[in-house]
C-alpha positions in Angstrom: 33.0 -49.1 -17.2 35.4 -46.3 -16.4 36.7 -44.4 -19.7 40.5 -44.0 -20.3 41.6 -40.6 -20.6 42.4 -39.8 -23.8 45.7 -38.6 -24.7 46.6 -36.4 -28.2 50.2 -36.4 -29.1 52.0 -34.1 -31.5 55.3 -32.6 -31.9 57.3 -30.4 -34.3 59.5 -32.4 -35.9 57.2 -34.4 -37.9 55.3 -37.8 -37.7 58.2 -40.0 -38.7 60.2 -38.7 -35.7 61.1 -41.4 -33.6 60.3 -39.3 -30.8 56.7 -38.9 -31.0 56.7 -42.8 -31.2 58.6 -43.5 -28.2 56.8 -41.0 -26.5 53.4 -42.3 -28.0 54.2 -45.8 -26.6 55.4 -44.9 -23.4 52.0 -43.0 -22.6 49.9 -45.4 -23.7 49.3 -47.6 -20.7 47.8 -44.2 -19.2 44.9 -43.6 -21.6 43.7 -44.0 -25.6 46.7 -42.2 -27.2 46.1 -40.4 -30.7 49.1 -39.3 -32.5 48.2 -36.1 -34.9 52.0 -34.2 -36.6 52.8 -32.1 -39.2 53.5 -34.3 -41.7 56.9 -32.7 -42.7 59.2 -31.1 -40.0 57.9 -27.7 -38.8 60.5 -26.9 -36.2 61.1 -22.9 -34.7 57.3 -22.2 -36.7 56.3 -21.2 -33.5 52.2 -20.9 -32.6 51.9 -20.2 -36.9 48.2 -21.3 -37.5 47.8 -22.1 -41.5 45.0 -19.1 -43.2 46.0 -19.3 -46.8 45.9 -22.4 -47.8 44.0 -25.7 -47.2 45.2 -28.8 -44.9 45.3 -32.0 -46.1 44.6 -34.9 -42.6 46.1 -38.3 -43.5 45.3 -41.7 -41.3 49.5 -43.0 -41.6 48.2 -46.4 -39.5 45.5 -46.8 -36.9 45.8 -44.0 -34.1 48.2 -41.9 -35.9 47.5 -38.8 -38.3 49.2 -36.7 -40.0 48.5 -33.3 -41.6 50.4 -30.9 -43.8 50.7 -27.6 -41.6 51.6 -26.6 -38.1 51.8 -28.4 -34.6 48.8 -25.1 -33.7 46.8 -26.8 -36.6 47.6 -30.2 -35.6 45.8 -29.7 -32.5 43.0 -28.3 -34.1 42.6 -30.7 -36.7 42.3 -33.6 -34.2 40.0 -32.3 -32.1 37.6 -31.4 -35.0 38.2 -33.8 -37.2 40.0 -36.7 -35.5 38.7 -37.2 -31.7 35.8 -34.9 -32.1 36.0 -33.8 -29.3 38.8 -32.3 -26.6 41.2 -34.8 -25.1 42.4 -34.7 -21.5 45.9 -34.1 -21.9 47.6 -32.7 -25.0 51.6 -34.1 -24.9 53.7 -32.5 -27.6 57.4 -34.1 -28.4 59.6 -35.2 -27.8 61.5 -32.4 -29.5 65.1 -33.1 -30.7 66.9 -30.4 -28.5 66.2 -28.2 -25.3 63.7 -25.8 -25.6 64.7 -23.2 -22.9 64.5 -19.9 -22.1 63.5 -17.5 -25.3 63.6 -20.3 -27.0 59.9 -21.4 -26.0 58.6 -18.6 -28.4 60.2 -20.1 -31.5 59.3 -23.7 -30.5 56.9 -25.6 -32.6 57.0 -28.1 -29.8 56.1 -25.5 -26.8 53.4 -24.2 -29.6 51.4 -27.7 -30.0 51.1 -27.5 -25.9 50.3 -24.0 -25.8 47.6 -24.4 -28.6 46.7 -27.3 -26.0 46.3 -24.8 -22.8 44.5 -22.0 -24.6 41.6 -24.3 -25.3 41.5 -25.1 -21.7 42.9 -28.6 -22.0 46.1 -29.5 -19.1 49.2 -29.8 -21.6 52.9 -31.1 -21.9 55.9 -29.9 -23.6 58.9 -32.4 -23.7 62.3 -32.0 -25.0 66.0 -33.7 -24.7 69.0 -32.4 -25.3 70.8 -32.6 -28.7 73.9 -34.3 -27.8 76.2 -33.8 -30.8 73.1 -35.8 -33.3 72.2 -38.2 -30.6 69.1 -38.3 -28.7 68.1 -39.7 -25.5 64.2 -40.5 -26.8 63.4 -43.1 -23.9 64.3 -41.6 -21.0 62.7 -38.4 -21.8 59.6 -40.4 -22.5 59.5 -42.0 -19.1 60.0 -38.7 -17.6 56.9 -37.5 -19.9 54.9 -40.5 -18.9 56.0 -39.7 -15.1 54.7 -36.1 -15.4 51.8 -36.8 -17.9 50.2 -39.5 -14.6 50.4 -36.9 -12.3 49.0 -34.6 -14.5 45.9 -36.3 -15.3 45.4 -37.5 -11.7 45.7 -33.8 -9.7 45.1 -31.6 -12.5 46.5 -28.2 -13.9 45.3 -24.9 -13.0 43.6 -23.6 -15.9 45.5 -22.4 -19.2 48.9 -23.6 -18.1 51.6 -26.0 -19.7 54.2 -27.3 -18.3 57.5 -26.9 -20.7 59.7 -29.9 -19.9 63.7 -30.3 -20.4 65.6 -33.7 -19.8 69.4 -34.0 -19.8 71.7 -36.1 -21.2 72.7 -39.0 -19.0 71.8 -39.7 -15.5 69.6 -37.3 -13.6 69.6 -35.9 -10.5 65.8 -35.5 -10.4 63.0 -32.7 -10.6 63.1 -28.7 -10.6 60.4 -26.6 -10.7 62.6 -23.7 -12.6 61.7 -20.3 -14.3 62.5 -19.5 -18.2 66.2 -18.4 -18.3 67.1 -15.2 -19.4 69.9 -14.5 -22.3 71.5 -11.7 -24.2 71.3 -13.3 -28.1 72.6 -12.2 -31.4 71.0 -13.5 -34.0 73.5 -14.2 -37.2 72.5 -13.7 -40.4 74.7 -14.7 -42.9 74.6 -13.2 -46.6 75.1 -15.3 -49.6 74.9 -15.3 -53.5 73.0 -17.7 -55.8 74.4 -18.4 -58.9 73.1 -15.6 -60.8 74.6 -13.4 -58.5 71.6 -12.0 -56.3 71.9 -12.0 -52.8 69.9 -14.5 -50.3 70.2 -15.0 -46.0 71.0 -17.3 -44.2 69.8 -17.3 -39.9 72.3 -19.6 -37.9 71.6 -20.5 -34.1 73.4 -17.5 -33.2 75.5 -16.9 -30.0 73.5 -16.7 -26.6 75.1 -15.4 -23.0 72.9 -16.9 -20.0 72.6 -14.9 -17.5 73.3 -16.3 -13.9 69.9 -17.7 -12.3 69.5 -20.0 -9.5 66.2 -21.3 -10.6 66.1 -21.3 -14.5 65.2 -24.1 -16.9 69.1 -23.7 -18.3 71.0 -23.6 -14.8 68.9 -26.9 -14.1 69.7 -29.1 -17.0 73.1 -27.8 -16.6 73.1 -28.7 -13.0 72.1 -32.2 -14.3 68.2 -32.0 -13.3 64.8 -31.9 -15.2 63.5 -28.8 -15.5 59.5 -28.2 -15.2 58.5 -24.5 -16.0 55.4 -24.1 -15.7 54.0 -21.3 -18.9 50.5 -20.1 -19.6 49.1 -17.9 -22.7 48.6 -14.4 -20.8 51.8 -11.9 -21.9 50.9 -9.2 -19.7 53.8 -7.8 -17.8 51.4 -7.1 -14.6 54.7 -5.3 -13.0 54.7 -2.7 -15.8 50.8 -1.8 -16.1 51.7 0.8 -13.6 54.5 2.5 -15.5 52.2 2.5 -18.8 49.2 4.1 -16.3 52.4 7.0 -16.0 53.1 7.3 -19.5 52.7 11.4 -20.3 50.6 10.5 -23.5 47.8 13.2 -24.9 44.2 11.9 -25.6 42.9 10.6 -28.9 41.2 13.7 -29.5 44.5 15.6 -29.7 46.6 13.5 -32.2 46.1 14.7 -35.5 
């Protein structure tokens, strides 16, 4: 008897999201699909791993799980605790809004896959556009599905996701894009409680794209699903060089 694959979803925006639903049933026919989320929303946490406090797991319904902490614990938890074991594909989504560019640092979604890749295991991102409150959850699923049976037929190279972005609407297809680059200012409002004292406030912000043939924002702008492929390792290989110039004095000399 040949074994399904077996398929972990999570997400960032919590276990009641219809998204990780529609995204949980539309993967099922490929594999034995476990849903483990945070069990509130956990959105822009990033790769945060809980130290300072216990987690609490709870079975919601057969074959989904939630836990009180971070997409990164999420897939810890069910590996350890829930599947016992590593699945074949980790799928996290499908996140209400575009994860692109710089944005795939703040992204609890992009964290739950990168947790994913850096324990070896071939791993999805998926996101849709935030169209003024309104989702497009089914689509985006069937484009996850789509990439999710390639996936687990040909493989990943090792440690690598790949961070998905569906557009609103008809599509015009597939591109294998790079992260987008922007110039952002961060706003930071200041406020006053009622006794007076002063609290903050982070908005969105403002971001200026800059012009790229291939990035994840010039695709779904151009009306096409962008596929950037992301792994764990932050080097920048193109700088080791300039470091290895670096006038710097040896240990022994800094006082």
């Amino acid at each position: 008897m040949v074994q399904m694959p077996r398929i972990l979803v999570t997400n960032d925006d919590g276990v009641d999201s219809d998204g990780i639903h529609i995204l949980a049933e539309a993967l099922a026919p490929l594999g034995e699909v476990t849903v483990v989320a945070p069990l509130q929303e956990a959105s822009a946490i990033g790769h945060a791993l809980t130290l300072r406090r216990p987690l609490r797991l709870e079975a919601v319904r057969p074959g989904v799980f939630a836990v009180d902490g971070t997409p990164t614990d999420c897939v810890n938890i069910a590996i350890s605790h829930v599947l016992n074991g590593k699945p074949d594909l980790v799928v996290s989504g499908i996140n209400k809004g575009w994860n692109l560019g710089d944005d795939v640092t703040y992204s609890g979604t992009v964290a739950g896959a990168l947790e994913g890749a850096l324990l070896g295991i071939a791993s999805l991102a998926i996101s849709t556009r935030n169209n003024r409150g309104t989702f497009e959850f089914l689509p985006a699923a069937r484009v996850a599905a789509m990439v999710a049976e390639a996936v687990l037929t040909q493989g990943l190279p090792p440690f690598t996701l790949l961070n998905i972005n569906v557009p609103f609407g008809p599509h015009k297809g597939f591109r294998t894009t790079v992260q987008a680059k922007r110039n952002h200012v961060t706003v930071v409002s200041e406020r006053l409680d009622p006794r007076k004292n002063p609290y903050y406030w982070i908005e969105e912000g403002k971001n200026s794209w800059e012009p790229h043939d291939r990035s994840d924002y010039q695709a779904v702008r151009d009306g096409y699903i962008s596929i950037t492929p992301l792994h764990p390792d932050m080097t920048a290989h193109d700088v080791l060089s300039h470091v290895d110039g670096l006038s710097l004095v040896s240990p022994s000399e800094v006082r």
